[in-house]
N, C-alpha and C positions, 0 to 999 in steps of 0.2 A: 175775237176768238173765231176760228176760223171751225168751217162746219166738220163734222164729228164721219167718221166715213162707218161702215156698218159693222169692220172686222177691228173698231179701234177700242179699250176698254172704259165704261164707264168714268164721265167725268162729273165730279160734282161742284154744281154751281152753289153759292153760300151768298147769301143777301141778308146784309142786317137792316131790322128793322126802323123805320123813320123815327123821324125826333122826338121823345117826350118830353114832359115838364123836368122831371129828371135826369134826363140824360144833355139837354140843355145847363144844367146844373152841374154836371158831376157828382151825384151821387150815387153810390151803389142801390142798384134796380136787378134787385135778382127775384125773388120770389111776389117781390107788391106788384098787383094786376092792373098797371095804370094803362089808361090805353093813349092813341098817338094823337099828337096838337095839332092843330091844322096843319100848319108847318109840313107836320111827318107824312099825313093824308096827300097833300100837293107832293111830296117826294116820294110817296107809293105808287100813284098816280105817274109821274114821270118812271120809274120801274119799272111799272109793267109796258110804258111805249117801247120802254129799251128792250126787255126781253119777247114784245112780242114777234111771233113766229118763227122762236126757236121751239123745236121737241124736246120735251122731255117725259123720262117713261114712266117716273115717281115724282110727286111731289110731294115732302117730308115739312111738315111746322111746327115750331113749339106750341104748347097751349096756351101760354100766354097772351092776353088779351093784343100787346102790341106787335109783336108777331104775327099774330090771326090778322089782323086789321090789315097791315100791311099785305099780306098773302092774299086777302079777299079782295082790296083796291086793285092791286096790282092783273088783276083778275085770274088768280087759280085756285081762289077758296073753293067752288065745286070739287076739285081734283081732289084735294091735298088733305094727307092721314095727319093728324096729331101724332108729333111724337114726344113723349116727356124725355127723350133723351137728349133732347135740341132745348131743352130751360134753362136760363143762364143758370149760371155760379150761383150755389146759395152761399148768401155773405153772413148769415146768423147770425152771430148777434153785432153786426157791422152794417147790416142792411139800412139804407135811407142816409146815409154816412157819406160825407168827402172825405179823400186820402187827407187834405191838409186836417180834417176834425180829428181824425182815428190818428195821424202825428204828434198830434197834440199832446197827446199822450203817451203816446209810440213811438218817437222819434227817426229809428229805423225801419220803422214795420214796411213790410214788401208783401203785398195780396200773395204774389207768387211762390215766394221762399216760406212765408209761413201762414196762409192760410184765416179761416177766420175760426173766433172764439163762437163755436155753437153752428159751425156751417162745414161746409168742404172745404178739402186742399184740392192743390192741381189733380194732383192725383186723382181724387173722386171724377175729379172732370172730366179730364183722360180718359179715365175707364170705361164715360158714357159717349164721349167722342169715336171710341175703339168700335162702340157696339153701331154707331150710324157707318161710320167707313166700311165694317165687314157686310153691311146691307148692300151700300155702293156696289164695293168691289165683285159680289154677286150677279152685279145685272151688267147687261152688254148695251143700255143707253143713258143718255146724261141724266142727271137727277138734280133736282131743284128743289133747296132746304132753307126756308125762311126762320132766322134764330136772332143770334144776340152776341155782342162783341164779344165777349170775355169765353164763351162755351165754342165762339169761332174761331177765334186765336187759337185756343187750344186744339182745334178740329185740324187745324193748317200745319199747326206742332206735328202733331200724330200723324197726317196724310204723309208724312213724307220722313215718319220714323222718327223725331226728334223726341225728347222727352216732352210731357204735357208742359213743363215749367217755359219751354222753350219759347213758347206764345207770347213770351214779354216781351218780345224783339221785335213783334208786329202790332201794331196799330190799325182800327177799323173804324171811321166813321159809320153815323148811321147814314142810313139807305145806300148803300153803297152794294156793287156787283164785286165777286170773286168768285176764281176761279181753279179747282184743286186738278189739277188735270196729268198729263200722261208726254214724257220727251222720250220715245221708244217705251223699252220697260220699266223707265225709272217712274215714281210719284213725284211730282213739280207742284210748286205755286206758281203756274201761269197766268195767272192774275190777279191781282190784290187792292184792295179798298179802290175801287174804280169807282169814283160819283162823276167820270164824265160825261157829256153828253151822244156821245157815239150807242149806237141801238148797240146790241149785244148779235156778234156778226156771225 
């Protein structure tokens, strides 16, 4: 990523958080506050060498314990506001669930198309992705938001106008660098699910 010049518009960086027991698993990790495995600790730890010294003028985290975790290794917990609008997907009554257990019974079921029993649809997501972007698009320096796959798919949906459902067409591993940024006036995904080893330039 190349450096941000003074007159260019906020770009926001997105890092999902490192690995849990769960997310090693596949199952839906939305609201339970597990925190990260050593694993995700050593892949926060390598995050923060990659984003060290770039600026940024916000740092935004979920409150969730593996979020924070990540944010603080990575070393910007001092900085960085809790935002509940960065919580993943709540999956209601699908939480702690794989997609193969929830078919079991559901044969077609689609997170995205329809949502969970006792939780959000895209939509609810969307909504809360809309309210982090208009904060972005606010400032004139880059911003750096530690979150959660499924609330960042849909952030990269919306940065760039698509519907929130659209996010089913990206994939995000954990720990990984993206980047929602700016090709003139347009909103781009300039970078996506980046686990390489290159510093963030």
């Amino acid at each position: 990523m190349s450096s941000q010049r003074s007159d260019d518009p906020a770009r926001l960086v997105v890092i999902r958080h490192g690995a849990t027991e769960w997310s090693r698993s596949g199952r839906h990790t939305g609201r339970t506050d597990l925190p990260l495995l050593e694993a995700g600790r050593r892949e926060a730890e390598e995050l923060g060498r990659r984003l060290a010294g770039h600026r940024f003028g916000l740092v935004l985290v979920s409150p969730m314990r593996r979020a924070r975790q990540t944010c603080a290794i990575a070393g910007f917990g001092p900085r960085a506001e809790e935002c509940p609008d960065l919580c993943e997907w709540d999956y209601g009554d699908y939480e702690g669930r794989t997609t193969d257990d929830i078919r079991a019974e559901r044969p077609e079921w689609s997170l995205w198309r329809d949502g969970v029993p006792g939780g959000e649809t895209a939509q609810d997501v969307g909504a809360r992705a809309d309210h982090v972007i208009a904060r972005v698009r606010d400032r004139t320096s880059d911003v750096l938001a530690f979150a959660h796959a499924h609330v960042l798919r849909v952030m990269a949906a919306r940065w760039v106008g698509l519907p929130a459902t659209s996010g089913a067409l990206l994939t995000l591993a954990p720990a990984t660098i993206s980047v929602l940024g700016w090709e003139r006036d347009t909103a781009v995904v300039s970078r996506w699910n980046d686990a390489a080893g290159d510093p963030l330039g």
